[in-house]
C-alpha positions, 0 to 999 in steps of 0.5 A: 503506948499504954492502953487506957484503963477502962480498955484494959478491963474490957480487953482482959475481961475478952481474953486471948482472941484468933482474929482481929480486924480493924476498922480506922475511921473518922467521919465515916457515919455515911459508910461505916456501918455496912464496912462493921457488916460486911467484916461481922458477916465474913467472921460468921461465915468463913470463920464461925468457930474462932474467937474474933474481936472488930476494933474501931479505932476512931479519930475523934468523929463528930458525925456520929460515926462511933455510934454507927459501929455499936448499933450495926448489927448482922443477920446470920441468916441474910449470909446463909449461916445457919449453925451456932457460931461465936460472937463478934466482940466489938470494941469502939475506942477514940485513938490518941496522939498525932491524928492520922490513919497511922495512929489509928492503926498503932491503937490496933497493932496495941489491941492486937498484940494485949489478945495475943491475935493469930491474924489480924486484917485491917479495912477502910471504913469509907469502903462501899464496894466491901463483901464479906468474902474480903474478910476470908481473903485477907485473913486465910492465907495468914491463919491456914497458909503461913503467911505474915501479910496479904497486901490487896489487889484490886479492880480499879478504873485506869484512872484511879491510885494514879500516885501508886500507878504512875510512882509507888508500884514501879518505884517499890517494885524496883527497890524491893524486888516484889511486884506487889501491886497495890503497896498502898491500897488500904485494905491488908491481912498481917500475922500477930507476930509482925503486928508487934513487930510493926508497934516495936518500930519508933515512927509514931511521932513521924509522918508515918503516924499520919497518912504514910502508913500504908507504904510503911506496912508494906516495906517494913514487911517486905524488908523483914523477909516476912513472907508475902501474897496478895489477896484478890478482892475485886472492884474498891470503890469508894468516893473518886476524886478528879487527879488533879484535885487536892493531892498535893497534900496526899502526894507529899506524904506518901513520896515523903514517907517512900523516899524516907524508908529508902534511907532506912534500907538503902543496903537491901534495895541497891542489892535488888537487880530484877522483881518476882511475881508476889503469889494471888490469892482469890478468883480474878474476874472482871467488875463494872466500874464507876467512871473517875472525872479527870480534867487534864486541861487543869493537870496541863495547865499546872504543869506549864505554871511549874515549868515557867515558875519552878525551873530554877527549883528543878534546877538544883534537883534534876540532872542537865539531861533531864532539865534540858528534857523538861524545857522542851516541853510544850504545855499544850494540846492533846500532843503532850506528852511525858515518855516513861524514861523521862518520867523515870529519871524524874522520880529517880533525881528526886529520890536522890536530892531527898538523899542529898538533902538539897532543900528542905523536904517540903520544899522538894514535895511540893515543887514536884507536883506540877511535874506528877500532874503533868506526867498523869495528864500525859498517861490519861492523852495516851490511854484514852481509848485503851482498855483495863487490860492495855492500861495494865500492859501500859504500866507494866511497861513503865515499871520495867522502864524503872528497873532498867534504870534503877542503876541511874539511882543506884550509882548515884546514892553514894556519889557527890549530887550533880544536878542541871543547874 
């Protein structure tokens, strides 16, 4: 990728920089303004001496949001900073190629790595529930503790991130061995040295460049040997969507993306047995959150279409044990229910008819999202009156299910694909 030339000038006229923090947006004028505040305020505060750059790396917005950026400014004084501190240079830029959050994001690790950045942290600008203390915490354990990249870990109601809840957290945890439990969360701290690392890998042309980037970040950096922490940032909160609507599309990219890097790192993961606690950084305490509408009508409802219309589909992916499970399913009121191993082996002989290339890949994704809103519907009738905290317990149930059975996955990753039909 070769930076335009106006931006070339602009970064040479900048200079070699400590801190770099990126803010990929697209149609975000509503919110981005105070996500540019809070990251100009956390500069100022918690690192005044430095010399810090915010890049904006926008998809093409039509609302104005660029605007946004350049016009939003911070009073130092409204953070309690008093003494002379370094400015924040800003640079607003279109990002080019496939449109997607990855490809904003290539722009960045680009930038990053023509300033030479020490410590680079990137931000959502949808965010509403950002502090300034979100920048220290993404980008100290990197500058002052060694670390190459700080995944976020988050407050979040029982019923919001039900793909990294119910998939992307146990499955992760079982492959790689690290219990890192937002891999997908949106907000992270990286070391300029893996921000190069990560532009050297060719994925830009792929869904990565899309909406799988996330996933990619945090398994292309568990899988490098980079050493990891997570950074405590309390409540994310941001515009909450119902489970059951409009994730076909998200679930497809992120499963896609995750079961792919299980192909690139087949060797590491089959030689992972158990998971080890990742390191937090920051001060755990509890926040108010906002509540997250959830139909599970709907989710059960489309649950019982897949199982009347899909089951010859499931067929040539599930095996007989688990097939004979799903048929005996009864689509109706608030005793249905999905268990943790069933919901396990599911996961697991879709990651192994991906590996097999039993049918086209979107096929595959879309014909298992019926069965993740059926599992999501079970969870929610089960956990209705549990607190944050027995929720919690409850998913920590389901990723120890994932590991006792990851030997399921295993044996069969190199074995002939036998299946229910």
């Amino acid at each position: 990728m070769t930076l335009r030339e106006e931006l070339k000038s602009r970064l040479e006229s900048i200079g070699p920089a400590d801190i770099l923090v990126g803010i990929p947006s697209y149609n975000n004028a509503r919110t981005v303004g105070r996500v540019v505040h809070a990251v100009a305020a956390g500069l100022a505060k918690y690192f005044p001496e430095t010399k810090a750059v915010l890049v904006n790396s926008d998809g093409g917005s039509s609302d104005g949001t660029p605007d946004a950026v350049e016009k939003s400014t911070v009073d130092l004084q409204s953070v309690l900073v008093a003494h002379r501190v370094n400015p924040v240079h800003k640079i607003v830029t279109p990002y080019h190629g496939i449109p997607g959050k990855g490809s904003a994001f290539r722009l960045i690790f680009d930038i990053a790595k023509d300033l030479k950045a020490k410590a680079c942290a990137v931000v959502d600008a949808d965010l509403r529930s950002i502090t300034p203390d979100w920048i220290e915490l993404l980008l100290r354990p990197v500058l002052k503790e060694g670390y190459d990249y700080v995944a976020p870990y988050y407050r979040r109601h029982k019923y919001d991130g039900t793909i990294t809840n119910s998939i992307v957290y146990p499955l992760t945890r079982s492959l790689y061995g690290k219990r890192i439990r937002q891999p997908i969360g949106g907000e992270f701290g990286f070391s300029g040295d893996l921000a190069a690392y990560f532009l050297d890998q060719d994925v830009w042309g792929t869904d990565v460049a899309r909406y799988g980037i996330d996933i990619w970040m945090t398994t292309t950096a568990i899988a490098r040997g980079s050493k990891i922490c997570q950074a405590y940032l309390g409540a994310k909160i941001h515009d909450p969507k119902d489970p059951a609507a409009d994730l076909s599309a998200m679930l497809a990219q992120v499963v896609g993306s995750t079961f792919a890097l299980m192909e690139k790192y087949a060797d590491q993961w089959k030689a992972v047995q158990n998971s080890e606690a990742v390191p937090v950084f920051g001060f755990e305490y509890d926040v108010g959150l906002e509540p997250i509408p959830v139909n599970t009508d709907r989710m059960v409802k489309a649950f019982g279409l897949g199982q009347s219309d899909l089951m010859p589909l499931w067929a040539e992916i599930l095996s007989q044990s688990t097939l004979s499970e799903l048929k005996e399913l009864k689509p109706n009121g608030s005793d249905f229910s999905i268990s943790d191993e069933l919901w396990t082996r599911i996961v697991y002989d879709f990651a192994l008819a991906a590996h097999h290339r039993v049918m086209v890949g979107e096929h595959l994704l879309k014909s298992f999202t019926p069965l993740y809103l059926g599992r999501v519907a079970s969870f929610i009738l089960e956990t209705q009156s549990l607190s944050h905290h027995e929720v919690e317990d409850r998913i920590e149930r389901l990723c120890r299910c994932f590991e006792q059975e990851k030997s399921y996955l295993s044996d069969r990753w190199d074995q002939p694909m036998s299946h229910g039909g």
